[in-house]
Structures are given as C-alpha cells and as structure tokens.
CHARMM-style PDB file with segment names, atoms N, HN, CA, C and O in Angstrom:
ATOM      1  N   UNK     1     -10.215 -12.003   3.767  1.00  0.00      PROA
ATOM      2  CA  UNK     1      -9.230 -11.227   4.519  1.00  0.00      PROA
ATOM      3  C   UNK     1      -8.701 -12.099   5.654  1.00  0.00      PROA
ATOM      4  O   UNK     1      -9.457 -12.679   6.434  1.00  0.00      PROA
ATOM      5  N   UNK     2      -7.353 -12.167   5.715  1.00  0.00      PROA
ATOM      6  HN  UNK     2      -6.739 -11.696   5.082  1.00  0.00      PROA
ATOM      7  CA  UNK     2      -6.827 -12.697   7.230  1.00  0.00      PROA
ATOM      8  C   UNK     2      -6.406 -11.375   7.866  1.00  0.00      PROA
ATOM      9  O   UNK     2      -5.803 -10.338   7.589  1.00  0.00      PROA
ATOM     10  N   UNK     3      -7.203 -12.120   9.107  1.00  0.00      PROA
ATOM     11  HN  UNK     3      -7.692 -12.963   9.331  1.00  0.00      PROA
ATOM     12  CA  UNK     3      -6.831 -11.232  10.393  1.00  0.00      PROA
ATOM     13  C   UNK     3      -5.352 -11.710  11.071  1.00  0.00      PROA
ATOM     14  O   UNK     3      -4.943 -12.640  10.375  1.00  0.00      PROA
ATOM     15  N   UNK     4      -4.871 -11.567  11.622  1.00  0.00      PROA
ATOM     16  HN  UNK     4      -5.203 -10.812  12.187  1.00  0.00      PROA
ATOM     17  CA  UNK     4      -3.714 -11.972  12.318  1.00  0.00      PROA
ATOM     18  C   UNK     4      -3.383 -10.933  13.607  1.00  0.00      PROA
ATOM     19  O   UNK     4      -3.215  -9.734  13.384  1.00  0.00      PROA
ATOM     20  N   UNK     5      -3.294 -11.538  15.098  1.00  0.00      PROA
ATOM     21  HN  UNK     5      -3.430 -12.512  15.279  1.00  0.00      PROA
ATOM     22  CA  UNK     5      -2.978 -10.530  15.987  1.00  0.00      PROA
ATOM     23  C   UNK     5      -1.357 -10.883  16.536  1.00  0.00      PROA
ATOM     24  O   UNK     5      -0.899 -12.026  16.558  1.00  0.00      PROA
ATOM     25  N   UNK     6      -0.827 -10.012  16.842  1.00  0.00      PROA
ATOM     26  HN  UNK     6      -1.199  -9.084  16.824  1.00  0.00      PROA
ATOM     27  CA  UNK     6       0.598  -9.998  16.702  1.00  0.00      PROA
ATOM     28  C   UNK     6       1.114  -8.961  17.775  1.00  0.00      PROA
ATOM     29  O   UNK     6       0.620  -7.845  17.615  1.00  0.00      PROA
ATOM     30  N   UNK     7       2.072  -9.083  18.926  1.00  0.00      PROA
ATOM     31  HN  UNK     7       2.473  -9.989  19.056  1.00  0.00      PROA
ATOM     32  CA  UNK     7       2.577  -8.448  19.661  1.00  0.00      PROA
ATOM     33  C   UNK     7       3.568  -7.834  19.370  1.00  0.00      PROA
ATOM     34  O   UNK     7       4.329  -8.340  18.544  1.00  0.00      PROA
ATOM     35  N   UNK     8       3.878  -6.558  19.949  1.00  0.00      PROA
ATOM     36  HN  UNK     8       3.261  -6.147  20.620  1.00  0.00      PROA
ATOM     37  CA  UNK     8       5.008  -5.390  19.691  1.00  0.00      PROA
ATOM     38  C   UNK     8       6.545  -6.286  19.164  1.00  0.00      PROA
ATOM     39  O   UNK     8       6.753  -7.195  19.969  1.00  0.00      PROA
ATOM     40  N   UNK     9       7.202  -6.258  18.483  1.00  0.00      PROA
ATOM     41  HN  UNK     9       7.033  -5.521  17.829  1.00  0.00      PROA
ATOM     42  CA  UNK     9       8.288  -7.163  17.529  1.00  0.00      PROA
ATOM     43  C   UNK     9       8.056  -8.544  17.041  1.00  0.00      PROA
ATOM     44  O   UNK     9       8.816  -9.462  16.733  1.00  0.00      PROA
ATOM     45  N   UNK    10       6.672  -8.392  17.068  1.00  0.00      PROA
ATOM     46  HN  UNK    10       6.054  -7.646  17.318  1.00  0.00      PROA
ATOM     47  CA  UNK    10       5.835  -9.650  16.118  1.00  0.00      PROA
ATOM     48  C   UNK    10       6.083  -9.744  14.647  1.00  0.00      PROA
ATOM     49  O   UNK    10       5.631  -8.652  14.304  1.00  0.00      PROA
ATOM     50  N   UNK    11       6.343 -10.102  13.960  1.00  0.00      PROA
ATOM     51  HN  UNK    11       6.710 -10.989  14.239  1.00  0.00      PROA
ATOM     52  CA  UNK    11       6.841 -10.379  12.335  1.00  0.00      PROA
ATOM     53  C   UNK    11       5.532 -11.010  11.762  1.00  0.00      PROA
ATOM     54  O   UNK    11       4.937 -11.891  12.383  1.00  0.00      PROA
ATOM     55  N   UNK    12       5.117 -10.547  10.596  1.00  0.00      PROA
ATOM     56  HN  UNK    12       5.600  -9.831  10.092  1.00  0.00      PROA
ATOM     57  CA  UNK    12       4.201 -11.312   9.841  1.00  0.00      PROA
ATOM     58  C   UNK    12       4.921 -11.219   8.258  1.00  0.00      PROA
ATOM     59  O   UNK    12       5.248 -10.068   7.972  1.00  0.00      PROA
ATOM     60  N   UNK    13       5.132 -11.961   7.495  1.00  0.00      PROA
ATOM     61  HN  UNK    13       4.866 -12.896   7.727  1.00  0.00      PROA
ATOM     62  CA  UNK    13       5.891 -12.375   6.567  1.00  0.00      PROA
ATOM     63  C   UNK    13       5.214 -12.051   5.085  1.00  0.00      PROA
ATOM     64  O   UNK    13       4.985 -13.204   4.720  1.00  0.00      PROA
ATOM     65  N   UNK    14       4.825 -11.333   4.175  1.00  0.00      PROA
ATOM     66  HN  UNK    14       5.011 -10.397   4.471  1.00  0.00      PROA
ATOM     67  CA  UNK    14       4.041 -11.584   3.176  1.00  0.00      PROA
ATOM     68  C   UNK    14       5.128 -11.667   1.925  1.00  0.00      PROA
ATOM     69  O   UNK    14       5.850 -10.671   1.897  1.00  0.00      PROA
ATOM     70  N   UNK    15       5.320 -12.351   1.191  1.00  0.00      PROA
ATOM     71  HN  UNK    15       4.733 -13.161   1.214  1.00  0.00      PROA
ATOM     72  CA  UNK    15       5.958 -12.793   0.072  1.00  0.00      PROA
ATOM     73  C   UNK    15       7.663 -12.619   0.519  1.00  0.00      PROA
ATOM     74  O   UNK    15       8.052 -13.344   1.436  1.00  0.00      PROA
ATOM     75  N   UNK    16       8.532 -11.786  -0.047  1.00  0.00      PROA
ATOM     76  HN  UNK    16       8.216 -11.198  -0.792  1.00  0.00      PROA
ATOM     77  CA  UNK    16       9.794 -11.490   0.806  1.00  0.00      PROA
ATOM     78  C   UNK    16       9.247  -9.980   1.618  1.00  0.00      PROA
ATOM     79  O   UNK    16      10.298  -9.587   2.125  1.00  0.00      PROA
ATOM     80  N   UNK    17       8.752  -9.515   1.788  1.00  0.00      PROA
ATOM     81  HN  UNK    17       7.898  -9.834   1.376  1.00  0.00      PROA
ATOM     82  CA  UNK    17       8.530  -8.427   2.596  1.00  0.00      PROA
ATOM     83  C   UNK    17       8.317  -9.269   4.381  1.00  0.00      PROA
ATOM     84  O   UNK    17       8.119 -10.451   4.661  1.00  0.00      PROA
ATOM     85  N   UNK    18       8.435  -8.323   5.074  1.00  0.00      PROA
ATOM     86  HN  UNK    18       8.596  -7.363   4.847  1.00  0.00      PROA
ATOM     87  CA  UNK    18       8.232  -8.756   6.881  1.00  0.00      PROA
ATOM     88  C   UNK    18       7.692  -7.075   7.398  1.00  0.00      PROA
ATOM     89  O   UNK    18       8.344  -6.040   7.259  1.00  0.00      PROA
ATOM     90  N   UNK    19       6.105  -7.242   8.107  1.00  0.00      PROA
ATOM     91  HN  UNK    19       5.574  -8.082   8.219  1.00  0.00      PROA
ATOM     92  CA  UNK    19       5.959  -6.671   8.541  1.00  0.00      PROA
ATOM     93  C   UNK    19       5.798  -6.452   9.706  1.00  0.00      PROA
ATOM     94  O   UNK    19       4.882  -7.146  10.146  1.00  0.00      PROA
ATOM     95  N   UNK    20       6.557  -5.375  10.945  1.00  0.00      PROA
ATOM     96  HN  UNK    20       7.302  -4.811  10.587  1.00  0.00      PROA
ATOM     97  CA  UNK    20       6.742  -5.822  11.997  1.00  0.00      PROA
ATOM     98  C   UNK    20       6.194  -4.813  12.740  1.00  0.00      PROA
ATOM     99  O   UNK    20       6.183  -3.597  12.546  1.00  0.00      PROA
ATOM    100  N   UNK    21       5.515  -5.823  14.056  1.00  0.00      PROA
ATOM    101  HN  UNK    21       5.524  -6.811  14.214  1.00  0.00      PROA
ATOM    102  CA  UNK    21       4.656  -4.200  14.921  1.00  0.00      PROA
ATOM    103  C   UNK    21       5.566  -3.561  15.999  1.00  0.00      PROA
ATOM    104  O   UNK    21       5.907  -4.142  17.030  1.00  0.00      PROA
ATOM    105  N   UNK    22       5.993  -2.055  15.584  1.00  0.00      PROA
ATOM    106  HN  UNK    22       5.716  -1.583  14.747  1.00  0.00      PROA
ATOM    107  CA  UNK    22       6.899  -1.431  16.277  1.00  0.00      PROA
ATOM    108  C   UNK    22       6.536  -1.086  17.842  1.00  0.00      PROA
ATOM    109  O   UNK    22       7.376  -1.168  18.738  1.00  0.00      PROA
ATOM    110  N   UNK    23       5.033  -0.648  18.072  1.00  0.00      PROA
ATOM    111  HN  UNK    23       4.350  -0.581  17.344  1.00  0.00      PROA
ATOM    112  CA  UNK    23       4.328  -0.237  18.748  1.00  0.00      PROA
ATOM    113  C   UNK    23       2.733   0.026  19.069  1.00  0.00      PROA
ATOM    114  O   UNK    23       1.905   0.281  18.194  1.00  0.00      PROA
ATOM    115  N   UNK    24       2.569  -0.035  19.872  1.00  0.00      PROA
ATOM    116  HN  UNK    24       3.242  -0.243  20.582  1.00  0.00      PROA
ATOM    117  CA  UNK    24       1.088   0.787  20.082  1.00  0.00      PROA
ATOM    118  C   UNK    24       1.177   1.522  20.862  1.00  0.00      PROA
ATOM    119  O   UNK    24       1.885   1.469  21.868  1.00  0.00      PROA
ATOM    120  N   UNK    25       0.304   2.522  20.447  1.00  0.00      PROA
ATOM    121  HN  UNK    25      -0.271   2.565  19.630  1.00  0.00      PROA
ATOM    122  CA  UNK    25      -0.108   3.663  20.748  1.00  0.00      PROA
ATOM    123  C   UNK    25      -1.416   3.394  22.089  1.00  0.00      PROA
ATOM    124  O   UNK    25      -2.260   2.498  22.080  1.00  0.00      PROA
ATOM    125  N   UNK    26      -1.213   4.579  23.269  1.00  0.00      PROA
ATOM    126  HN  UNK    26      -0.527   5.306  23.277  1.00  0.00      PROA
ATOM    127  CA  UNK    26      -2.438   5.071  23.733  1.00  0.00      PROA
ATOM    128  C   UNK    26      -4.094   4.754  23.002  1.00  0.00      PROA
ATOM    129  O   UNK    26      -4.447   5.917  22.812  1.00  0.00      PROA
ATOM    130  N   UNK    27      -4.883   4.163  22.667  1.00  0.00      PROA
ATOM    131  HN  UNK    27      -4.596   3.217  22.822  1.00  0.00      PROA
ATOM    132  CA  UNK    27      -6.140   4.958  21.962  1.00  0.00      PROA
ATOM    133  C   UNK    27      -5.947   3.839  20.678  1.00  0.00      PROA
ATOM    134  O   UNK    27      -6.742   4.075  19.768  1.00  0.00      PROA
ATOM    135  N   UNK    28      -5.165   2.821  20.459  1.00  0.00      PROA
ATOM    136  HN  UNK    28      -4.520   2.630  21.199  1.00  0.00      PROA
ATOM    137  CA  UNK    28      -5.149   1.605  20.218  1.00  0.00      PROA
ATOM    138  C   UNK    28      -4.491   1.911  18.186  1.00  0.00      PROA
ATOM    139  O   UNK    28      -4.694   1.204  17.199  1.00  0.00      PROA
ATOM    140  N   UNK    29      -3.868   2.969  18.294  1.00  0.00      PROA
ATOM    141  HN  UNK    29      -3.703   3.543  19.096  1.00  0.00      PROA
ATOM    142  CA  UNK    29      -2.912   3.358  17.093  1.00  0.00      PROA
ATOM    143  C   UNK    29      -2.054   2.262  16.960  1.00  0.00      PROA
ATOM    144  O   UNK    29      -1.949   1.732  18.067  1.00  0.00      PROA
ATOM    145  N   UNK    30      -1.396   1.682  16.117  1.00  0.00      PROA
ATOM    146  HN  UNK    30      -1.482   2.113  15.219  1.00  0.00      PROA
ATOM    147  CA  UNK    30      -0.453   0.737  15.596  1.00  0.00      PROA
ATOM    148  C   UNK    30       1.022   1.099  14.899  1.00  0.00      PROA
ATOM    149  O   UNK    30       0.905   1.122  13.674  1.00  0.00      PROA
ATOM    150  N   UNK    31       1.859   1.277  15.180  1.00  0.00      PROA
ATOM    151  HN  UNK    31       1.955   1.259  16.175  1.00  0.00      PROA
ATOM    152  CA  UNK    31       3.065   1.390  14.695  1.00  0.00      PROA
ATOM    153  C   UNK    31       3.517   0.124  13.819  1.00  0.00      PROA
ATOM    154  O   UNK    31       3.594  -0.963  14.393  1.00  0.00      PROA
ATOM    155  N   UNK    32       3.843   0.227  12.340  1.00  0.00      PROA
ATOM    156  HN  UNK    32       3.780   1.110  11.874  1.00  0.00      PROA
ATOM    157  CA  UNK    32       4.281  -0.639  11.716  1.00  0.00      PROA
ATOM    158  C   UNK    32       5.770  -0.443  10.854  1.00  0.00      PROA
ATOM    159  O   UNK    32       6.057   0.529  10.154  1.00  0.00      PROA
ATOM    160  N   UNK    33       6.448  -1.401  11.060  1.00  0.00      PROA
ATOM    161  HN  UNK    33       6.216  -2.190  11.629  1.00  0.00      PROA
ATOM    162  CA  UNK    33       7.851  -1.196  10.136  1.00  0.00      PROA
ATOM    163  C   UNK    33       7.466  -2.697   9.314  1.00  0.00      PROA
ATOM    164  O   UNK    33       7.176  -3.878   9.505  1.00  0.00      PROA
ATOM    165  N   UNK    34       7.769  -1.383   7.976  1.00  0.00      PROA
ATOM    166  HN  UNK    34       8.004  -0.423   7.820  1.00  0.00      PROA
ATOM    167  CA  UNK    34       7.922  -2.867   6.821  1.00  0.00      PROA
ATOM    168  C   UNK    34       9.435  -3.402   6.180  1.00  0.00      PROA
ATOM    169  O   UNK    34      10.152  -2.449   6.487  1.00  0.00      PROA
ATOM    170  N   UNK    35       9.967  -3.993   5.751  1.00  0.00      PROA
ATOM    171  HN  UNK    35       9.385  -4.767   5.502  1.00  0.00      PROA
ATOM    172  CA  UNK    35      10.725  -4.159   5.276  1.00  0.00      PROA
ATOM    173  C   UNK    35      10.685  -5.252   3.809  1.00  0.00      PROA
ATOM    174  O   UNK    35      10.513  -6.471   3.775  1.00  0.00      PROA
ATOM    175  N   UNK    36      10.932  -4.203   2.595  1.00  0.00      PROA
ATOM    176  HN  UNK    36      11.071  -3.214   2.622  1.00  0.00      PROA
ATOM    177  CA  UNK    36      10.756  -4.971   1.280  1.00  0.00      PROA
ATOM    178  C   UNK    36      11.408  -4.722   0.369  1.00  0.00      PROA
ATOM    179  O   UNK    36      11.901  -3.608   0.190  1.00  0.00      PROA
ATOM    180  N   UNK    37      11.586  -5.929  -0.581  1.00  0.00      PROA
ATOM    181  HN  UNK    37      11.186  -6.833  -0.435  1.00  0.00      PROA
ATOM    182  CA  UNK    37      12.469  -5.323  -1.675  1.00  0.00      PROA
ATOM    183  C   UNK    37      12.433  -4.240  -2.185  1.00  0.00      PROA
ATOM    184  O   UNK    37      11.387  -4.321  -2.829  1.00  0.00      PROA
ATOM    185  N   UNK    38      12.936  -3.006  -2.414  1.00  0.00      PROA
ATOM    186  HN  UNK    38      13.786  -2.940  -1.891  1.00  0.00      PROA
ATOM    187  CA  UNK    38      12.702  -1.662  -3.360  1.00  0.00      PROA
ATOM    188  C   UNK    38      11.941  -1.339  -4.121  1.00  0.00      PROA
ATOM    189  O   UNK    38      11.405  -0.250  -4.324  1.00  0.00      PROA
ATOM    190  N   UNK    39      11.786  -2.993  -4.936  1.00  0.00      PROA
ATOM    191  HN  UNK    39      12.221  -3.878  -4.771  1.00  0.00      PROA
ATOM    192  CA  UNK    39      10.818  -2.632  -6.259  1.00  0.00      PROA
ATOM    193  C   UNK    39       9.726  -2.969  -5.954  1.00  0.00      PROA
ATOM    194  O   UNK    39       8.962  -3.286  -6.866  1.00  0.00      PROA
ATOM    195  N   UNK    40       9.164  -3.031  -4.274  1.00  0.00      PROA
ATOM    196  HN  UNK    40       9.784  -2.774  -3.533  1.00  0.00      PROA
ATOM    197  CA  UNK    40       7.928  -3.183  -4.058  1.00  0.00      PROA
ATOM    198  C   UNK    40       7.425  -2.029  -3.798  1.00  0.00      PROA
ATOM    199  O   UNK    40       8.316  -1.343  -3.298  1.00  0.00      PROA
ATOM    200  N   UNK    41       6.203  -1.304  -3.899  1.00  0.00      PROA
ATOM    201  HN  UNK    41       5.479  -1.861  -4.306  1.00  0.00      PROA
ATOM    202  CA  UNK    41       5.879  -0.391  -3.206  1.00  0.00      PROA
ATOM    203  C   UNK    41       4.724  -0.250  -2.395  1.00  0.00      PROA
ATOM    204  O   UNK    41       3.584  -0.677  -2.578  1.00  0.00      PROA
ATOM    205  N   UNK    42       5.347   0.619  -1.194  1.00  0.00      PROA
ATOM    206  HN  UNK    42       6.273   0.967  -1.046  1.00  0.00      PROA
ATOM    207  CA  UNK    42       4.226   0.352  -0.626  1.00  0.00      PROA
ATOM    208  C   UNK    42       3.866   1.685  -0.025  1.00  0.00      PROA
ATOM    209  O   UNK    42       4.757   2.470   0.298  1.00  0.00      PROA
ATOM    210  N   UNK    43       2.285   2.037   0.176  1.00  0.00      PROA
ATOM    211  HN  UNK    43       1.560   1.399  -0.086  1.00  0.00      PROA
ATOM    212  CA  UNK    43       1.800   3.203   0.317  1.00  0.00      PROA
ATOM    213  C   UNK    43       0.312   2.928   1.261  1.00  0.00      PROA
ATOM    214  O   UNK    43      -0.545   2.110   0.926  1.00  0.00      PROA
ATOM    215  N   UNK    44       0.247   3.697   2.345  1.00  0.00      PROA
ATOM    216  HN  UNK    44       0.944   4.361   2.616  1.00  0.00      PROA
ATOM    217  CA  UNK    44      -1.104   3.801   3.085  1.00  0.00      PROA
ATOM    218  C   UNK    44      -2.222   3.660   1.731  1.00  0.00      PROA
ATOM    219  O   UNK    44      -1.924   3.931   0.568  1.00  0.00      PROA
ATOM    220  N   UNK    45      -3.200   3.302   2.076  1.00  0.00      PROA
ATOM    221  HN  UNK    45      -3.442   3.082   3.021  1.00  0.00      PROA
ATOM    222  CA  UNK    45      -4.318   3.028   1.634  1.00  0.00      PROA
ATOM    223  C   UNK    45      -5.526   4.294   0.626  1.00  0.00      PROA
ATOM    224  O   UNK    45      -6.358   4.280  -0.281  1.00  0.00      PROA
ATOM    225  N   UNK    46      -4.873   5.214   1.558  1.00  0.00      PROA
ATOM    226  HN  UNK    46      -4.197   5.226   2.295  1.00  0.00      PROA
ATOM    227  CA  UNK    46      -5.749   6.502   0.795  1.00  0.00      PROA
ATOM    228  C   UNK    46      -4.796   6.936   0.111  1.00  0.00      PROA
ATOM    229  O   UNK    46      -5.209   7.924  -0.497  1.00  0.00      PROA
ATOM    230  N   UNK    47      -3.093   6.613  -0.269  1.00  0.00      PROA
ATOM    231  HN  UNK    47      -2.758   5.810   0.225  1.00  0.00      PROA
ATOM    232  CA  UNK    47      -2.480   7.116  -0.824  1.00  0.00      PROA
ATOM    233  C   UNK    47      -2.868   6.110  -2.115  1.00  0.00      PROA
ATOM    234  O   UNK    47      -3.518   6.435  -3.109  1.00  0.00      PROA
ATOM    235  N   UNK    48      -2.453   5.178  -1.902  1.00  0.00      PROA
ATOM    236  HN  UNK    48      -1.925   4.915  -1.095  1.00  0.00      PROA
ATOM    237  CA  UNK    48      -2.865   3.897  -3.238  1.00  0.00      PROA
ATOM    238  C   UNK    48      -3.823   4.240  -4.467  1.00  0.00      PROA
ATOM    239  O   UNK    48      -3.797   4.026  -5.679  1.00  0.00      PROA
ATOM    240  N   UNK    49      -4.912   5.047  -3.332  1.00  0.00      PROA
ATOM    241  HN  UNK    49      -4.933   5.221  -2.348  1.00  0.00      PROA
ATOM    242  CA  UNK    49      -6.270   4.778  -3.701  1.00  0.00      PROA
ATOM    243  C   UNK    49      -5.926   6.068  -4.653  1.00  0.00      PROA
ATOM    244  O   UNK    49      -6.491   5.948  -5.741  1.00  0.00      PROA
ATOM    245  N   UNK    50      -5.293   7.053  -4.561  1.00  0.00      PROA
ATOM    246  HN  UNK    50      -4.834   7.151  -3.678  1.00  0.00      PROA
ATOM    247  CA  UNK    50      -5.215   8.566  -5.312  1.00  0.00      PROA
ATOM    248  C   UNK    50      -4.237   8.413  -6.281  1.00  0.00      PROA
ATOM    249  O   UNK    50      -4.184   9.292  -7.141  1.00  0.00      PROA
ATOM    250  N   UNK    51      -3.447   7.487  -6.336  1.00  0.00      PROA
ATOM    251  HN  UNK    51      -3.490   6.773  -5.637  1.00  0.00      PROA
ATOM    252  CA  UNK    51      -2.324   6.966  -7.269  1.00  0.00      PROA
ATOM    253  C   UNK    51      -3.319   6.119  -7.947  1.00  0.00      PROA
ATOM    254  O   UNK    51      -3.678   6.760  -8.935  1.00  0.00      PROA
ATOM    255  N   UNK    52      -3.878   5.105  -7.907  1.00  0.00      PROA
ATOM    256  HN  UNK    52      -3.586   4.584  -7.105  1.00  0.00      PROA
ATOM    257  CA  UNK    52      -4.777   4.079  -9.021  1.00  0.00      PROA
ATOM    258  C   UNK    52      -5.997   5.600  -9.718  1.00  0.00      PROA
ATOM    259  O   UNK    52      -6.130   5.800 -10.925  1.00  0.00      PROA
ATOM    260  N   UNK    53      -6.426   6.109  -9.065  1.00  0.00      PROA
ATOM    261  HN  UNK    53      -6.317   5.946  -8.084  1.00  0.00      PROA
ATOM    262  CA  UNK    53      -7.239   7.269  -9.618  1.00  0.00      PROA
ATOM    263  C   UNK    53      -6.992   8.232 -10.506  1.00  0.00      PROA
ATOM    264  O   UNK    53      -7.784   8.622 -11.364  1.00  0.00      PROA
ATOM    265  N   UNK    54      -5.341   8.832 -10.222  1.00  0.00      PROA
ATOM    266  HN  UNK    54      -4.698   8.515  -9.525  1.00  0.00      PROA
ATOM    267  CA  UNK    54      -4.884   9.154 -11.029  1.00  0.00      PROA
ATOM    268  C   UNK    54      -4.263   8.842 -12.251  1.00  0.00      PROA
ATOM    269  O   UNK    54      -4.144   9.620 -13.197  1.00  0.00      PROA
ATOM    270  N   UNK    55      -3.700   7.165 -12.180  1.00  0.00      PROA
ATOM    271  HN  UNK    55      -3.797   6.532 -11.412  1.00  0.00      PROA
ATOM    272  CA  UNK    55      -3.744   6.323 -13.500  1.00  0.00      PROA
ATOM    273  C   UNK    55      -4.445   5.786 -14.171  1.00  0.00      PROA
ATOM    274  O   UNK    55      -4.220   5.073 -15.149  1.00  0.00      PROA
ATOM    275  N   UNK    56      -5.914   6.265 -13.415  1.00  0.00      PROA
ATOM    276  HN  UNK    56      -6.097   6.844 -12.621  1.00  0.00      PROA
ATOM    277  CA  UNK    56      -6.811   5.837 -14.291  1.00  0.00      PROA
ATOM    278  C   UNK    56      -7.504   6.637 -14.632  1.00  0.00      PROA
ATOM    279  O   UNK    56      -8.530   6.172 -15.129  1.00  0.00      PROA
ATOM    280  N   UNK    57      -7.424   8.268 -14.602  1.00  0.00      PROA
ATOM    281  HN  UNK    57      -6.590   8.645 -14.198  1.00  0.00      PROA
ATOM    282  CA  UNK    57      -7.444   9.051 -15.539  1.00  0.00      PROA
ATOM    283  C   UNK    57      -6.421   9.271 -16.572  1.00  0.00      PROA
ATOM    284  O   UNK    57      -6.606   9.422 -17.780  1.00  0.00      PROA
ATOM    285  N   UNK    58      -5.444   9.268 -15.996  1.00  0.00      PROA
ATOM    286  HN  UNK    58      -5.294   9.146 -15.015  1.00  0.00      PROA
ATOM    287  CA  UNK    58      -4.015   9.259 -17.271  1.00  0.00      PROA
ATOM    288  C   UNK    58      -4.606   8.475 -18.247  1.00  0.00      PROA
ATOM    289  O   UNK    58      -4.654   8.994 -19.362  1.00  0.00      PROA
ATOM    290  N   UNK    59      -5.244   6.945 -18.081  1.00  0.00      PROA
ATOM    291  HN  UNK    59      -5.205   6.523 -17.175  1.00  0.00      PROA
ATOM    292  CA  UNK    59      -5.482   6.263 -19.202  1.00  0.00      PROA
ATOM    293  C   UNK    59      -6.668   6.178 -19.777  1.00  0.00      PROA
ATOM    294  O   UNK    59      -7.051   5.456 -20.698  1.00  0.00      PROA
ATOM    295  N   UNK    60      -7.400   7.251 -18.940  1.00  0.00      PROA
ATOM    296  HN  UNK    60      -7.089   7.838 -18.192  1.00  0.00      PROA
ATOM    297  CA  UNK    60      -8.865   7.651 -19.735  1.00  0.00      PROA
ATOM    298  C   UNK    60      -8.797   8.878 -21.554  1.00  0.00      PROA
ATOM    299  O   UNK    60      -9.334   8.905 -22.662  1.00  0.00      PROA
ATOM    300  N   UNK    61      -7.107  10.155 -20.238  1.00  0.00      PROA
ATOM    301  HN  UNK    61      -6.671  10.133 -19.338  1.00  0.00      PROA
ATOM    302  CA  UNK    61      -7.179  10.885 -21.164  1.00  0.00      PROA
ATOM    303  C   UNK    61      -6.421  10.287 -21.913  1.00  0.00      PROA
ATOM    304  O   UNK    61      -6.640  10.898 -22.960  1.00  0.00      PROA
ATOM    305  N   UNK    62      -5.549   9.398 -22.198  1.00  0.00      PROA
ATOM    306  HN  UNK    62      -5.372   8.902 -21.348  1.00  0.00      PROA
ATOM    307  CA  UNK    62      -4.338   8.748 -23.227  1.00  0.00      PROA
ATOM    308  C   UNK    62      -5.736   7.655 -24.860  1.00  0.00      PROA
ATOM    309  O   UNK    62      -5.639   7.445 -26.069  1.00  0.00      PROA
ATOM    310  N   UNK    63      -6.751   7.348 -23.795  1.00  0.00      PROA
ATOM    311  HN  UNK    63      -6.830   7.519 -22.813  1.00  0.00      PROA
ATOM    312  CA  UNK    63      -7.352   6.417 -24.648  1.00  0.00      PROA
ATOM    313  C   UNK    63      -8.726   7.599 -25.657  1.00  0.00      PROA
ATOM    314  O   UNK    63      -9.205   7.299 -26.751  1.00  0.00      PROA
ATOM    315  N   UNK    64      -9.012   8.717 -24.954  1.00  0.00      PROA
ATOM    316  HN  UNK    64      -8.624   8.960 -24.066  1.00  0.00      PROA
ATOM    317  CA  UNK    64      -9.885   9.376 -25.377  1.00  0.00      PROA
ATOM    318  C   UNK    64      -8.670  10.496 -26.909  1.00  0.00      PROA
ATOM    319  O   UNK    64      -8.886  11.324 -27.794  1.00  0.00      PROA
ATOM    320  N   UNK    65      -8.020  10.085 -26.590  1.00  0.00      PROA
ATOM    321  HN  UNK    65      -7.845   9.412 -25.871  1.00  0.00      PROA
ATOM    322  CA  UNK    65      -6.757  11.164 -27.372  1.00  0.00      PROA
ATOM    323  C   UNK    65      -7.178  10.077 -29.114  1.00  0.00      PROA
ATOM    324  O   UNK    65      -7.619  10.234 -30.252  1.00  0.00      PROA
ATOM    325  N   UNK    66      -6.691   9.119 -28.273  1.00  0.00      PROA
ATOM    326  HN  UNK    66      -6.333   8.991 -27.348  1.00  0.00      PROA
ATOM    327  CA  UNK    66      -6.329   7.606 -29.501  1.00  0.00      PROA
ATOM    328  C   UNK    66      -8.055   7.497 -30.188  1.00  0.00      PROA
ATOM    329  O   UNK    66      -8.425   7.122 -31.301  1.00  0.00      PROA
ATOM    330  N   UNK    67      -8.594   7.837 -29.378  1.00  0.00      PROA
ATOM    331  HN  UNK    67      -8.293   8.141 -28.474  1.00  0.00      PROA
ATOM    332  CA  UNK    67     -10.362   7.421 -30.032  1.00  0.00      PROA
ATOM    333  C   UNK    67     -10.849   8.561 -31.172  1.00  0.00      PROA
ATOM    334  O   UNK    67     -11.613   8.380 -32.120  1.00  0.00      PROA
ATOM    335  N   UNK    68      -9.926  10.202 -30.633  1.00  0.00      PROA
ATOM    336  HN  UNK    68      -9.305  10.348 -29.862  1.00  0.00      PROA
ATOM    337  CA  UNK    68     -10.311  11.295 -31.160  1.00  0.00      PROA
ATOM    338  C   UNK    68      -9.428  11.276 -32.618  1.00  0.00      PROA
ATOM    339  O   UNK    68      -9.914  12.132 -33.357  1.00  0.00      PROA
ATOM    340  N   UNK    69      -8.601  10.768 -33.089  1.00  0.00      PROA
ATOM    341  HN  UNK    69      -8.206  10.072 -32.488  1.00  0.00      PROA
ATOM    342  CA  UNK    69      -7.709  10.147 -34.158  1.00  0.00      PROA
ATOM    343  C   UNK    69      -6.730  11.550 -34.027  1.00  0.00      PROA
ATOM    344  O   UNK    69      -6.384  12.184 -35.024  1.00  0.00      PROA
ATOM    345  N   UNK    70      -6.400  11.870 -32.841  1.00  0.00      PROA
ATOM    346  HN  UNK    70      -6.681  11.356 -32.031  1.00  0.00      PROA
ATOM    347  CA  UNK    70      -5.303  13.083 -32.721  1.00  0.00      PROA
ATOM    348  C   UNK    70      -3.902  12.578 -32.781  1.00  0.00      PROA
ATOM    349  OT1 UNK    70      -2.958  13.365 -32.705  1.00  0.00      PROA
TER     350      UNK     70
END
C-alpha cells in the first residue's frame, strides 16, 4: 500500500484519473473529488465490496444452473 499525505487542492494522479483533497473535516473526515474517465468506476469500499458479492453470487447461481443440465 502507498500512503501519500496531501494538502487541501493536493492532486494525486492514478492512471488518467486525479484525485483531489477538497477538504477536511473537524474530527479528521476527508473530502475527496475524483475525476475519471466514465468508463471507470468508482465506488466507496463497502459499496464495491456488495457489488463483487453480488456478482459472485450471480455466478454461483448462473454456474449451479449449467452443472444442474437445466
């Protein structure tokens, strides 16, 4: 993991995306603006995590369908 510390309109660059720190918060909250191509997506972490979970039941029930010769 890189750490990187970065002040309020600090830019950190990852592939063509730029992520930039809008703010902090009181109580040490982080404000972030991303900016990326469209066909990237991007989602908080517990959202990711419920989207990969849910495609990986989709392809539990898609492969248990194909195993059952339905």
């Amino acid at each position: 993991m890189l750490v990187i510390s970065r002040k309020v309109d600090e830019v950190v660059e990852i592939g063509d995306a730029k992520v930039v720190v809008v703010g902090i918060k009181p109580g040490g909250g982080v404000r972030l603006g991303i900016k990326a191509p469209r066909n990237v997506p991007i989602h908080r972490g517990e959202i990711a995590e419920l989207i990969r979970e849910q495609e990986g039941e989709q392809v539990r029930t898609v492969w248990g369908r194909m195993t059952c010769g339905n």
